[in-house]
LUMDRENNU-457594 format. One record per atom (N, C-alpha, C, O): residue in one letter; atom name; x, y, z. Coordinates in steps of 0.1 Angstrom, whole numbers, plus 5000, padded with zeros to 4 digits. Layout:
REM LUMDRENNU-457594
PT resn name   xx   yy   zz
PT    A   CA    X    Y    Z
...
//
This chain:
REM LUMDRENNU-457594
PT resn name   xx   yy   zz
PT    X    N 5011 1302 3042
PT    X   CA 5007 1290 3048
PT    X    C 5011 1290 3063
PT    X    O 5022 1295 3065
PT    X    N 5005 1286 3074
PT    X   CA 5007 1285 3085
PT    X    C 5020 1271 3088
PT    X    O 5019 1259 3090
PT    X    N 5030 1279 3088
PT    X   CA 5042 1264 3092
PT    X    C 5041 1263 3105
PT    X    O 5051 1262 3111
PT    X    N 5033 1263 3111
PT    X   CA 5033 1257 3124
PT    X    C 5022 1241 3124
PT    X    O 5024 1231 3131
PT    X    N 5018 1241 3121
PT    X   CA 5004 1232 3121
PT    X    C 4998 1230 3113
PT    X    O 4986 1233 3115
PT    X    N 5001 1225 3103
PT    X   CA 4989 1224 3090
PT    X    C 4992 1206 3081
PT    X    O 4999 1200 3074
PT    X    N 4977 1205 3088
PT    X   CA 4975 1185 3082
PT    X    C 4965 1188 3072
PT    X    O 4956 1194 3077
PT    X    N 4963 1186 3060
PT    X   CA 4956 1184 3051
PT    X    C 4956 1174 3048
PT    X    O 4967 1168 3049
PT    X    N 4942 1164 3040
PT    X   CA 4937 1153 3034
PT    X    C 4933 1158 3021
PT    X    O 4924 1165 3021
PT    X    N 4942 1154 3006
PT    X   CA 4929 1151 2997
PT    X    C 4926 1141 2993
PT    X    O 4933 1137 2984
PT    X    N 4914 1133 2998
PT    X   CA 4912 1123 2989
PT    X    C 4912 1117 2974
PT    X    O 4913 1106 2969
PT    X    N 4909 1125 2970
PT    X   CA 4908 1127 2953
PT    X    C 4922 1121 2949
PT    X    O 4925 1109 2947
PT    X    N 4926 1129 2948
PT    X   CA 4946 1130 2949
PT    X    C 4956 1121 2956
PT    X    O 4968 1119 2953
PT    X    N 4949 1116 2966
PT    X   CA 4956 1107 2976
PT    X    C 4968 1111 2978
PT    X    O 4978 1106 2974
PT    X    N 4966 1125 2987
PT    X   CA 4982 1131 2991
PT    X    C 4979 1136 3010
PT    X    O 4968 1137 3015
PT    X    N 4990 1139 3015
PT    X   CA 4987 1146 3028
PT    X    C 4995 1154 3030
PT    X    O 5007 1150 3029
PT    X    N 4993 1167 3034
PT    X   CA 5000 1175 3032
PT    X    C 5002 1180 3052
PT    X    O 4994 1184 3061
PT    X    N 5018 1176 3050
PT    X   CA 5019 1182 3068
PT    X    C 5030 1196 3066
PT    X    O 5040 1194 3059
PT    X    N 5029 1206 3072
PT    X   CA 5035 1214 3072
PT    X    C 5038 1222 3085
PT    X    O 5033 1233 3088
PT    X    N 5047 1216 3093
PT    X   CA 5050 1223 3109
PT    X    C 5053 1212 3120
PT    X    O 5062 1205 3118
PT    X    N 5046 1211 3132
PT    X   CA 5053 1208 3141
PT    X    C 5047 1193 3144
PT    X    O 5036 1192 3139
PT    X    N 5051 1184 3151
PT    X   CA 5045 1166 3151
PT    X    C 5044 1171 3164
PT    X    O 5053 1175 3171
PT    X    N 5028 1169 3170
PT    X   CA 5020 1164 3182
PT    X    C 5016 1155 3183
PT    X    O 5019 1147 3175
PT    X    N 5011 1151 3191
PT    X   CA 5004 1139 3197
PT    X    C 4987 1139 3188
PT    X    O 4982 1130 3182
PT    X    N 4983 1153 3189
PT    X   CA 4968 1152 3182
PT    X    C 4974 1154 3161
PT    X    O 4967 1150 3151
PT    X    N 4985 1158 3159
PT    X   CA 4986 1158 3149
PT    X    C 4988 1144 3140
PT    X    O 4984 1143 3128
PT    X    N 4996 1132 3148
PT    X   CA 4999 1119 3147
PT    X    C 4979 1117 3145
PT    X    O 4973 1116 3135
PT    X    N 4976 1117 3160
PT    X   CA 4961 1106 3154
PT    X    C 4955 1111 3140
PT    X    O 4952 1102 3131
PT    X    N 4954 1125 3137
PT    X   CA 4947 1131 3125
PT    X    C 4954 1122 3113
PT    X    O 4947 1117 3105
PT    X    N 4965 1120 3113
PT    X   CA 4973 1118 3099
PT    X    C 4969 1103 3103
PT    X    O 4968 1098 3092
PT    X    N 4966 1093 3113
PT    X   CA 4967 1081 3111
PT    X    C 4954 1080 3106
PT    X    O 4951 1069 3100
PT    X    N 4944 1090 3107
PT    X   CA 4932 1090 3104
PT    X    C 4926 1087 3088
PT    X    O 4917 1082 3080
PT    X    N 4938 1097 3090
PT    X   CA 4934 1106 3071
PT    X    C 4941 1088 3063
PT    X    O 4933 1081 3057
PT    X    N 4953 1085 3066
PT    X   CA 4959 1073 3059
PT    X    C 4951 1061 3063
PT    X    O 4954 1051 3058
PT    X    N 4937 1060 3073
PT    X   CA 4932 1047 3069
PT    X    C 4922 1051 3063
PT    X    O 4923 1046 3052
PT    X    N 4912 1060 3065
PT    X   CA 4905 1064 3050
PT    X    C 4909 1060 3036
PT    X    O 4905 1052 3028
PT    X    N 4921 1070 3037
PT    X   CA 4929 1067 3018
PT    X    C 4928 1052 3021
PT    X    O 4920 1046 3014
PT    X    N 4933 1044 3029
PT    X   CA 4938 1031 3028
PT    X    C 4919 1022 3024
PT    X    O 4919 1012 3018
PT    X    N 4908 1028 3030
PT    X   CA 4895 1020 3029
PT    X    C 4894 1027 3018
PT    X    O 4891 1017 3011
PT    X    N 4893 1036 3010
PT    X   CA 4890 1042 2994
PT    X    C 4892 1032 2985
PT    X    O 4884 1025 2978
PT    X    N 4911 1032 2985
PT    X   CA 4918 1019 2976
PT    X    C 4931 1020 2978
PT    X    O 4938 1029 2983
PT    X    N 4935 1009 2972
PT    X   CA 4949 1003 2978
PT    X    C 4957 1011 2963
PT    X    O 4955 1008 2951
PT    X    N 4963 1018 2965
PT    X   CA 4975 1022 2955
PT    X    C 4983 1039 2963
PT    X    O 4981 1045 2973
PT    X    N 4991 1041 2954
PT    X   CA 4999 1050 2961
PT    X    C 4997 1060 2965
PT    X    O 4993 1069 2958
PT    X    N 4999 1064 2983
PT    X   CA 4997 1078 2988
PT    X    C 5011 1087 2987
PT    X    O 5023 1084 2989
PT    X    N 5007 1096 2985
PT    X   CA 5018 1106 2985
PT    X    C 5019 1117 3000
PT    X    O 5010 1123 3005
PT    X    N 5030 1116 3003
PT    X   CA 5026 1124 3018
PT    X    C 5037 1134 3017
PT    X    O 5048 1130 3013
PT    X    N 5035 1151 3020
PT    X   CA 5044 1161 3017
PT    X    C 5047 1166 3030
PT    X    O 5038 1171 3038
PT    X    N 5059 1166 3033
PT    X   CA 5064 1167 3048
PT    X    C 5071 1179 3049
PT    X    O 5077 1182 3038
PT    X    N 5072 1191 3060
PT    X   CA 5077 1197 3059
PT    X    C 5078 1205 3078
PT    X    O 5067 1207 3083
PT    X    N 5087 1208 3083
PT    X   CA 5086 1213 3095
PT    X    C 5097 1205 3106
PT    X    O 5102 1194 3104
PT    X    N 5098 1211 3114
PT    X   CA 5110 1219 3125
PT    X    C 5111 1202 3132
PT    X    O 5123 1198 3133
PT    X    N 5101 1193 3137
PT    X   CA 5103 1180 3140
PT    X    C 5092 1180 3149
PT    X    O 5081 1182 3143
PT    X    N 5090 1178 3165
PT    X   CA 5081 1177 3178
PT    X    C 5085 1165 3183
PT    X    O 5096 1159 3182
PT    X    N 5071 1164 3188
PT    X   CA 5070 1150 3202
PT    X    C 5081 1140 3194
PT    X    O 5083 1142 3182
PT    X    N 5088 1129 3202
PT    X   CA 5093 1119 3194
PT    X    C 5081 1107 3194
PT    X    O 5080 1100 3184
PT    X    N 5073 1105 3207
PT    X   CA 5064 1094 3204
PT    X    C 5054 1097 3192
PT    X    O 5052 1087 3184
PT    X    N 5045 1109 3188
PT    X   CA 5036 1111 3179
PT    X    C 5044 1107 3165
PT    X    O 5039 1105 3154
PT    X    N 5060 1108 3166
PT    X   CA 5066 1107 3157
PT    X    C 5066 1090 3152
PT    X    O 5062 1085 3141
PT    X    N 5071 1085 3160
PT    X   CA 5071 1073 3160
PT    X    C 5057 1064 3158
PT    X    O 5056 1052 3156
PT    X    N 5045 1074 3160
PT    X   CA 5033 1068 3160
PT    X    C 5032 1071 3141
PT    X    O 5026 1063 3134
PT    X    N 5036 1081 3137
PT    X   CA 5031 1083 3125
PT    X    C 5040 1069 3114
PT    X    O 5036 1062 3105
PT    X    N 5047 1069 3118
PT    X   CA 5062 1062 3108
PT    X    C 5052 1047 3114
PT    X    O 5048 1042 3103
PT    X    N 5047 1040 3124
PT    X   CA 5039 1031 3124
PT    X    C 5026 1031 3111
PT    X    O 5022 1022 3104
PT    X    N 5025 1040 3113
PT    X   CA 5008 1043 3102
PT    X    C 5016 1038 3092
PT    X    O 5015 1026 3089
PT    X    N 5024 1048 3087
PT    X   CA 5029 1044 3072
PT    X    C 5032 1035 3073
PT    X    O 5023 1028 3069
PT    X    N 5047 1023 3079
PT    X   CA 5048 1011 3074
PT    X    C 5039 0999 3075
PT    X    O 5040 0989 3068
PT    X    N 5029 1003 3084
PT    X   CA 5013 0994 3084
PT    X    C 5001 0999 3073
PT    X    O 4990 0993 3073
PT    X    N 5003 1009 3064
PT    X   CA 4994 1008 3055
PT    X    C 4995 0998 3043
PT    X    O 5005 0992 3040
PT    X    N 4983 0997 3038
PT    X   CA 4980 0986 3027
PT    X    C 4984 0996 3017
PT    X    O 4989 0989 3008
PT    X    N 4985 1008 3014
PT    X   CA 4986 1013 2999
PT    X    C 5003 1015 3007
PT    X    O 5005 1011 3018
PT    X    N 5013 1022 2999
PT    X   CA 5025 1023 2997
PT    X    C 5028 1038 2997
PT    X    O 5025 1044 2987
PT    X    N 5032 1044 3007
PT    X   CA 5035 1062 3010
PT    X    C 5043 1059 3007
PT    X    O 5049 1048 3009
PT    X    N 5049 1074 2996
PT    X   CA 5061 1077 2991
PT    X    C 5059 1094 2997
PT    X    O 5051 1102 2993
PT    X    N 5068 1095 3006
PT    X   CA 5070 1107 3013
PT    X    C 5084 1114 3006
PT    X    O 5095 1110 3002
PT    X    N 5076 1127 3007
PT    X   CA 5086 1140 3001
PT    X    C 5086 1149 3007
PT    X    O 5076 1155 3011
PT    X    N 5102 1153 3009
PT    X   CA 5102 1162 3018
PT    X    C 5102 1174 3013
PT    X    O 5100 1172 3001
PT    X    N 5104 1187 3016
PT    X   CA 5102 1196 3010
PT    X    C 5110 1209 3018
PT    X    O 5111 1206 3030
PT    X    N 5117 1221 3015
PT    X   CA 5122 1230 3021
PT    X    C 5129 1225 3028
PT    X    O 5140 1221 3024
PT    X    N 5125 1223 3044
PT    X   CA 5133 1218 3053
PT    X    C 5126 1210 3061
PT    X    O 5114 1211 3063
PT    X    N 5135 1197 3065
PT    X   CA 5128 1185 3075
PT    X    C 5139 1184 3085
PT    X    O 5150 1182 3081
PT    X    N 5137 1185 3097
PT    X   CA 5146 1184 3109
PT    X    C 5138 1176 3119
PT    X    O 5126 1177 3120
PT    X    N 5145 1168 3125
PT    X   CA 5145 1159 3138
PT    X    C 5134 1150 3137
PT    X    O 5134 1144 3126
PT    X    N 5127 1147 3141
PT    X   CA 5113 1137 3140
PT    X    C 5106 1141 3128
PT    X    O 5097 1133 3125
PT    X    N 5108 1154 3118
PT    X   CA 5102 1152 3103
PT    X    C 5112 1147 3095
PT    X    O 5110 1144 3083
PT    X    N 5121 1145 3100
PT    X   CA 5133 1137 3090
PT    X    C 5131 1123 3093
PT    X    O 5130 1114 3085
PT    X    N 5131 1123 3106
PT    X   CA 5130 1108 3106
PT    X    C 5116 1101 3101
PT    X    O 5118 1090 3096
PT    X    N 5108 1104 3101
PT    X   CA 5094 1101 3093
PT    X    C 5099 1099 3081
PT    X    O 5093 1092 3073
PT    X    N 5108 1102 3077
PT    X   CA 5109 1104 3058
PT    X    C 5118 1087 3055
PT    X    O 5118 1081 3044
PT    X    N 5124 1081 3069
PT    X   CA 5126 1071 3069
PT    X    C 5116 1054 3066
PT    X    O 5121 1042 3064
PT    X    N 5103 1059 3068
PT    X   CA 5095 1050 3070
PT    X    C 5093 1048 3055
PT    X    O 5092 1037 3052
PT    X    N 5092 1055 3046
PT    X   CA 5084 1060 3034
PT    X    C 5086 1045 3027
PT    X    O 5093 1038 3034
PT    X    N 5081 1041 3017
PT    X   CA 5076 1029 3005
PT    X    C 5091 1038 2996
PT    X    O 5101 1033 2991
PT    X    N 5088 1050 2996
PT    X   CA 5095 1060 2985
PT    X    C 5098 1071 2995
PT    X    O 5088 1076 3001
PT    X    N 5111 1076 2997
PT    X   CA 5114 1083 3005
PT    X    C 5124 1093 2988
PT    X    O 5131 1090 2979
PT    X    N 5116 1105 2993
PT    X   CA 5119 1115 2977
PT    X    C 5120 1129 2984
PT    X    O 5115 1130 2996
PT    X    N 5126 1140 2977
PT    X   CA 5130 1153 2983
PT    X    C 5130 1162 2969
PT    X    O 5136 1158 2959
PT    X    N 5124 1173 2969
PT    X   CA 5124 1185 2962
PT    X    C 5141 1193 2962
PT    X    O 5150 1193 2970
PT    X    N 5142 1196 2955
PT    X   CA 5158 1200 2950
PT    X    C 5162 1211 2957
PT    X    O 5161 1222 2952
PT    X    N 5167 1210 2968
PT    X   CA 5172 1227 2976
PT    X    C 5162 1219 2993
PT    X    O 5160 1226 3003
PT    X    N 5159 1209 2992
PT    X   CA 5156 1202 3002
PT    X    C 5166 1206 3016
PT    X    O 5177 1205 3011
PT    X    N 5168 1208 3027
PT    X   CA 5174 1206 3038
PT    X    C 5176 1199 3051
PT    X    O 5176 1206 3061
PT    X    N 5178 1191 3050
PT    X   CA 5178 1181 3062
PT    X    C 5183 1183 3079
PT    X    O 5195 1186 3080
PT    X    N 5176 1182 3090
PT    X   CA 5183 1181 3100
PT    X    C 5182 1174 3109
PT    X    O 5172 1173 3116
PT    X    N 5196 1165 3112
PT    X   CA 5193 1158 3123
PT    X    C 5196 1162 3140
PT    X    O 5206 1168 3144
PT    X    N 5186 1157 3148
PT    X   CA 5190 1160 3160
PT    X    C 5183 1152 3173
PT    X    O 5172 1147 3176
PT    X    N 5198 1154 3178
PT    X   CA 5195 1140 3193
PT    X    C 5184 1143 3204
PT    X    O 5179 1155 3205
PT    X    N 5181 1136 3208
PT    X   CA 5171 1138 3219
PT    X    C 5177 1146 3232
PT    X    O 5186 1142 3239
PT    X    N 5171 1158 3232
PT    X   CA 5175 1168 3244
PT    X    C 5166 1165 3253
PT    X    O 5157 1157 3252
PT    X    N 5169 1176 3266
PT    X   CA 5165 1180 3279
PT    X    C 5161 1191 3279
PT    X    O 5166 1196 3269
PT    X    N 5155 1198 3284
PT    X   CA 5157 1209 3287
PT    X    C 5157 1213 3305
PT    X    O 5147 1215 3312
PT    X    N 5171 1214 3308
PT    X   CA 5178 1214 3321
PT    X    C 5173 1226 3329
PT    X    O 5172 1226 3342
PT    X    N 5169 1237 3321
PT    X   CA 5159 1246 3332
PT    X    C 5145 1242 3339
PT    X    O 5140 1243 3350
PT    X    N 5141 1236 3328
PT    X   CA 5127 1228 3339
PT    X    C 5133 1222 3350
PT    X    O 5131 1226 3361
PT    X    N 5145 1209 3342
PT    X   CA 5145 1199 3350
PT    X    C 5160 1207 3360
PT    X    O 5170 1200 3360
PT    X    N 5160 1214 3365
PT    X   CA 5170 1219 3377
PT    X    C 5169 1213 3389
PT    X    O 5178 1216 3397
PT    X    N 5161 1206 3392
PT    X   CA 5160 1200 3408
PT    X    C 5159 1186 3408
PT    X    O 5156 1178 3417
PT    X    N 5164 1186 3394
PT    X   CA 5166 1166 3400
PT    X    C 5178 1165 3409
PT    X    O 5187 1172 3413
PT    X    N 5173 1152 3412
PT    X   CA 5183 1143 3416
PT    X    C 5192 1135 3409
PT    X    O 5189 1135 3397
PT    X    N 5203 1128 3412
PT    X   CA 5216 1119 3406
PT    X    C 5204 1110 3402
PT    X    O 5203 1111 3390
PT    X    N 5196 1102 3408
PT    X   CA 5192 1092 3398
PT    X    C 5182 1097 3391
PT    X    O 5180 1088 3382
PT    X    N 5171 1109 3388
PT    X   CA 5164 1111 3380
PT    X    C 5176 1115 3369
PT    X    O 5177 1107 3359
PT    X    N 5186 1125 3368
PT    X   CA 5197 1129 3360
PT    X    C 5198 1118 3352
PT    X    O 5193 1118 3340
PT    X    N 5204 1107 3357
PT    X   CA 5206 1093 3346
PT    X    C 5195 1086 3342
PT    X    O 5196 1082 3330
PT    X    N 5183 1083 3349
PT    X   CA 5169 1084 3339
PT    X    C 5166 1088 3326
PT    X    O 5160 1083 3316
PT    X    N 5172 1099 3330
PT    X   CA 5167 1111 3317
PT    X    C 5179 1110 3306
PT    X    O 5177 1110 3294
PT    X    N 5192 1109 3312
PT    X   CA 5206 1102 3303
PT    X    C 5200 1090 3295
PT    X    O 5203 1088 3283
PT    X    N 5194 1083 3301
PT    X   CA 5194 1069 3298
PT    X    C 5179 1066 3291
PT    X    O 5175 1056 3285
PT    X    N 5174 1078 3295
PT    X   CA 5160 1077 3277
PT    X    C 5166 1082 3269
PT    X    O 5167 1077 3257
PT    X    N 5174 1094 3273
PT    X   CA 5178 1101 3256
PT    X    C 5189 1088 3248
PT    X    O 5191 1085 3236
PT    X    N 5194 1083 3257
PT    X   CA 5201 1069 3248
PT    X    C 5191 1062 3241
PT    X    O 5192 1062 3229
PT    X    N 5183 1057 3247
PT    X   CA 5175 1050 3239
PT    X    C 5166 1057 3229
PT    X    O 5161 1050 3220
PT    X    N 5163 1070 3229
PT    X   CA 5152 1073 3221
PT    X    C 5166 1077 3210
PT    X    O 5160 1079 3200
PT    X    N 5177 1079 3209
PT    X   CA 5186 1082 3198
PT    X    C 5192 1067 3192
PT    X    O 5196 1065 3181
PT    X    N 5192 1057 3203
PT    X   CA 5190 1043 3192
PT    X    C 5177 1042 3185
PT    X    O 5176 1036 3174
PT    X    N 5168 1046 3191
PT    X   CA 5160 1041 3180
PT    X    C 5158 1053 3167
PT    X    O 5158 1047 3156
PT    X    N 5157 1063 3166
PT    X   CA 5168 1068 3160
PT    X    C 5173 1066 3144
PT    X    O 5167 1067 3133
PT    X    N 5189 1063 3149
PT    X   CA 5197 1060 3148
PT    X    C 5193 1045 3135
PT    X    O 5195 1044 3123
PT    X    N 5188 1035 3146
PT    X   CA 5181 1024 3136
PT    X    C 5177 1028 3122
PT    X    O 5181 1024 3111
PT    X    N 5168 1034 3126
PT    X   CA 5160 1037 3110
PT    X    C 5169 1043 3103
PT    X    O 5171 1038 3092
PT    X    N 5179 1054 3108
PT    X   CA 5185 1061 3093
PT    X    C 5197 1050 3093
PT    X    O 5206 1057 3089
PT    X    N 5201 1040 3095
PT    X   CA 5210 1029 3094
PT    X    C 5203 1018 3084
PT    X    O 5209 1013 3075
PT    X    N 5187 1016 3088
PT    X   CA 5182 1012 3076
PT    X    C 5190 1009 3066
PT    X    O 5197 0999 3064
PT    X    N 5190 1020 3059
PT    X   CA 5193 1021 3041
PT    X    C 5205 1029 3042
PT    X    O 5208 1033 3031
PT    X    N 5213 1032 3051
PT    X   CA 5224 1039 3050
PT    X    C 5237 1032 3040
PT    X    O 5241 1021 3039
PT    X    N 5243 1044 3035
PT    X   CA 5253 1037 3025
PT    X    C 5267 1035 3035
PT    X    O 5273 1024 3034
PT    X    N 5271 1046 3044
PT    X   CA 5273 1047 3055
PT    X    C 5273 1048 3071
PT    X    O 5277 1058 3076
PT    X    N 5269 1038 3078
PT    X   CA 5264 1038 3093
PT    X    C 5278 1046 3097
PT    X    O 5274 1057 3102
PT    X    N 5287 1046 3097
PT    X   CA 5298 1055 3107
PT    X    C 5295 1066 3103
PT    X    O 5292 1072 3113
PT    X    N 5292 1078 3086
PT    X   CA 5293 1088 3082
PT    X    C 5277 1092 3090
PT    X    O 5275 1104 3094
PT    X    N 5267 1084 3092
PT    X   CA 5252 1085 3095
PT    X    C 5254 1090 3108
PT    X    O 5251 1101 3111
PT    X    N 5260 1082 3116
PT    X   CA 5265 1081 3130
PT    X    C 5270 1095 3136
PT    X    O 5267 1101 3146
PT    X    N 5280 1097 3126
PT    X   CA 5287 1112 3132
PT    X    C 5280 1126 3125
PT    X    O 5283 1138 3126
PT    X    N 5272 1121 3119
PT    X   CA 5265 1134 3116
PT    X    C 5253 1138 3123
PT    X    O 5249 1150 3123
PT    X    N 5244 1124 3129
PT    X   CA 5239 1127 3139
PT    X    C 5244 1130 3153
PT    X    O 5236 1135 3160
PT    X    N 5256 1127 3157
PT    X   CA 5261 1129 3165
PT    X    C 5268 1145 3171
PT    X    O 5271 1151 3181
PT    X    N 5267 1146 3156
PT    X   CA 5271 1166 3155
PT    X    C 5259 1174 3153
PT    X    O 5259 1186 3153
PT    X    N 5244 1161 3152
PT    X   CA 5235 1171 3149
PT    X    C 5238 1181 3133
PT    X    O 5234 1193 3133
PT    X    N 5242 1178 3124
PT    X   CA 5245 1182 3113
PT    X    C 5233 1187 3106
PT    X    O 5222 1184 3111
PT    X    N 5234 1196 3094
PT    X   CA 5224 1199 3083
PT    X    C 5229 1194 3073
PT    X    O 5242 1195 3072
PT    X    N 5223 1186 3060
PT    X   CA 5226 1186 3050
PT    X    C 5217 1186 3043
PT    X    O 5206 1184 3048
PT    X    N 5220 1188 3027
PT    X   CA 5212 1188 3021
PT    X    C 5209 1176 3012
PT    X    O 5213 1165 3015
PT    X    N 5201 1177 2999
PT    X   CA 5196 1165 2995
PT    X    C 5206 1157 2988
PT    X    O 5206 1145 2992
PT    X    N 5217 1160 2977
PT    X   CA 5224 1153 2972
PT    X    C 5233 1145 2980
PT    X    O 5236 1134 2977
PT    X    N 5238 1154 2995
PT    X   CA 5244 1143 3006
PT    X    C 5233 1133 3010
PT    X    O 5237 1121 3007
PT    X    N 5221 1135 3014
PT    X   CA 5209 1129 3018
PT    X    C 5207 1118 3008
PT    X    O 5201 1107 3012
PT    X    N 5212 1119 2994
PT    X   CA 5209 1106 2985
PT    X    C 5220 1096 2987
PT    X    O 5220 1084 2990
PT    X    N 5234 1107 2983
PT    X   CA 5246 1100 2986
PT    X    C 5244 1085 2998
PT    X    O 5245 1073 2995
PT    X    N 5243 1090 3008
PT    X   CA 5243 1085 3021
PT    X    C 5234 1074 3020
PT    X    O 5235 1064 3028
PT    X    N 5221 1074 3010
PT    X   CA 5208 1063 3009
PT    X    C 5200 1069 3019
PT    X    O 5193 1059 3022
PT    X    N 5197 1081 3028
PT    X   CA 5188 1089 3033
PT    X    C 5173 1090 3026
PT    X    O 5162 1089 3029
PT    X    N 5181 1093 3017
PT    X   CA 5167 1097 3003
PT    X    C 5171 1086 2992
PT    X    O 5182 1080 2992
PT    X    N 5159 1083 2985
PT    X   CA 5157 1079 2973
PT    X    C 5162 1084 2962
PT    X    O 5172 1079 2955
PT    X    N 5152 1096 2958
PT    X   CA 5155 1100 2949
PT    X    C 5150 1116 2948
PT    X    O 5146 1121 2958
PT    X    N 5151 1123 2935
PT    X   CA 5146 1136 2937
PT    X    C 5128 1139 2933
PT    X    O 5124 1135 2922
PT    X    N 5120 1145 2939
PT    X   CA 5109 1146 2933
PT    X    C 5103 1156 2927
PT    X    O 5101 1166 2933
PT    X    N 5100 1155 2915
PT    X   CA 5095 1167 2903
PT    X    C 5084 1178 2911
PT    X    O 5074 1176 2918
PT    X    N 5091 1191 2906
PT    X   CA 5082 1204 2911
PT    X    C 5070 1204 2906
PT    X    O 5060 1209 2911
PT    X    N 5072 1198 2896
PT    X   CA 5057 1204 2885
PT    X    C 5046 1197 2893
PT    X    O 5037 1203 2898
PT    X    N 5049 1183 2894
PT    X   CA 5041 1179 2905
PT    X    C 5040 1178 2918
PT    X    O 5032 1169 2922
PT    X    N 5047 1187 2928
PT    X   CA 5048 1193 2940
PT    X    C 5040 1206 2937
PT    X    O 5034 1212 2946
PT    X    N 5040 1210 2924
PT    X   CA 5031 1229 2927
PT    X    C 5018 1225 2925
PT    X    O 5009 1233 2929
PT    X    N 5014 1214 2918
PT    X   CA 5003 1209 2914
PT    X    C 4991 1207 2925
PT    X    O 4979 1209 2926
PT    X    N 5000 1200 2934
PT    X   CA 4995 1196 2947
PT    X    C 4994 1208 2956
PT    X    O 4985 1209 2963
PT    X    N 5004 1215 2954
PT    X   CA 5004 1228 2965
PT    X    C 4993 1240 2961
PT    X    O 4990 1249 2968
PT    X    N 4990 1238 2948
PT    X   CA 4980 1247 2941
PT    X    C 4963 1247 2951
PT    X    O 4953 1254 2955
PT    X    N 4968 1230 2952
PT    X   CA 4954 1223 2962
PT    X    C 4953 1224 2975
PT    X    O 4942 1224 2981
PT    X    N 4963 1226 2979
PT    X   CA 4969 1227 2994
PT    X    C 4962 1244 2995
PT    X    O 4954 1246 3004
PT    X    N 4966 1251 2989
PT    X   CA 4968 1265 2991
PT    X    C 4951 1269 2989
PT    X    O 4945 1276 2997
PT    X    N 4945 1264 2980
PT    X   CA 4929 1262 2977
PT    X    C 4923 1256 2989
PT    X    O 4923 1267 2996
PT    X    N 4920 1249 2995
PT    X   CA 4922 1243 3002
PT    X    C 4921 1251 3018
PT    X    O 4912 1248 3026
PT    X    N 4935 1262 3023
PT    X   CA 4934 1266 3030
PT    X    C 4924 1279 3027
PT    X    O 4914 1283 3035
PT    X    N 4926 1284 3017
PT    X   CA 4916 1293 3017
PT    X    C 4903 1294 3019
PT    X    O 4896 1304 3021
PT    X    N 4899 1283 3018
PT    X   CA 4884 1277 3019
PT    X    C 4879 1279 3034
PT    X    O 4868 1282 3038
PT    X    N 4893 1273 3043
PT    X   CA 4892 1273 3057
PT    X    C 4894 1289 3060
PT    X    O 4889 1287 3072
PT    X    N 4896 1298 3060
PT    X   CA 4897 1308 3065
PT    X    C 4884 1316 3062
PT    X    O 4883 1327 3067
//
């Protein structure tokens, strides 16, 4: 499977399968695919997340879709979810994870080689979004947290954990069954073949 980029729709199934990196064109596609399922019929979508994180706004654009749909996403994560695919997993109706799941969180960076020729007040500009884009953040996995201080310093360390910490903490819900994770991926994998 291509982990860089891959949005799938099935309607039949009412599932969406994302696998790789959150863009700006990958957000509109998925908000696309979730009002369709949402004009078909109102009951539960399943959404399978997986990949490294991206943009923070397309991120934030998708976690809008979901808590504005009429049917109820229960998002599952799968292998590994870091930075903006983790935090998506916060929006979920049902926020669920495959067993061996890996979590990562991480703050809003810079990258200081582009930006080498600022100035003192662009410097704190850019201090002073990454504050804000790590409160908001921050917010969501405070949500349902069982812990805000343990949430707090693990994003703060940028930490990895896995799913049974991720439940512990109220991150995740609950665990979600393989049998129907391979079922869907059987579709996913059909699916890509078709396209090549």
């Amino acid at each position: 499977m291509n982990a860089r980029k891959t949005l799938l729709v099935d309607y039949d199934n009412r599932f969406i399968w994302l696998d790789g990196e959150i863009t700006a064109g990958i957000a509109k596609r998925f908000a696309h695919m979730l009002r369709k399922l949402n004009r078909l019929k109102c009951s539960m979508i399943i959404f399978y997340i997986r990949g490294i994180g991206g943009d923070f706004h397309p991120a934030l654009d998708m976690m809008n879709a979901i808590t504005a749909s009429d049917s109820p996403v229960a998002i599952v994560a799968h292998d590994f979810v870091n930075s903006g695919c983790f935090l998506i997993t916060q929006a979920g109706h049902h926020r669920l994870a495959l067993a061996g799941t890996k979590f990562g969180f991480h703050r809003s960076v810079w990258n200081f080689k582009q930006n080498i020729d600022l100035g003192r007040h662009e410097l704190l500009e850019f201090v002073e979004r990454g504050r804000v884009l790590d409160t908001i953040q921050l917010s969501w996995f405070f949500r349902k947290a069982q812990s805000v201080e343990e949430v707090f310093n693990l994003f703060d360390d940028e930490a990895r954990i896995g799913l049974k910490k991720a439940k512990d903490l109220g991150l995740i819900d609950d665990y979600y069954k393989k049998e129907d994770f391979l079922k869907d991926k059987k579709v996913v994998n059909r699916m890509l073949r078709a396209i090549k």
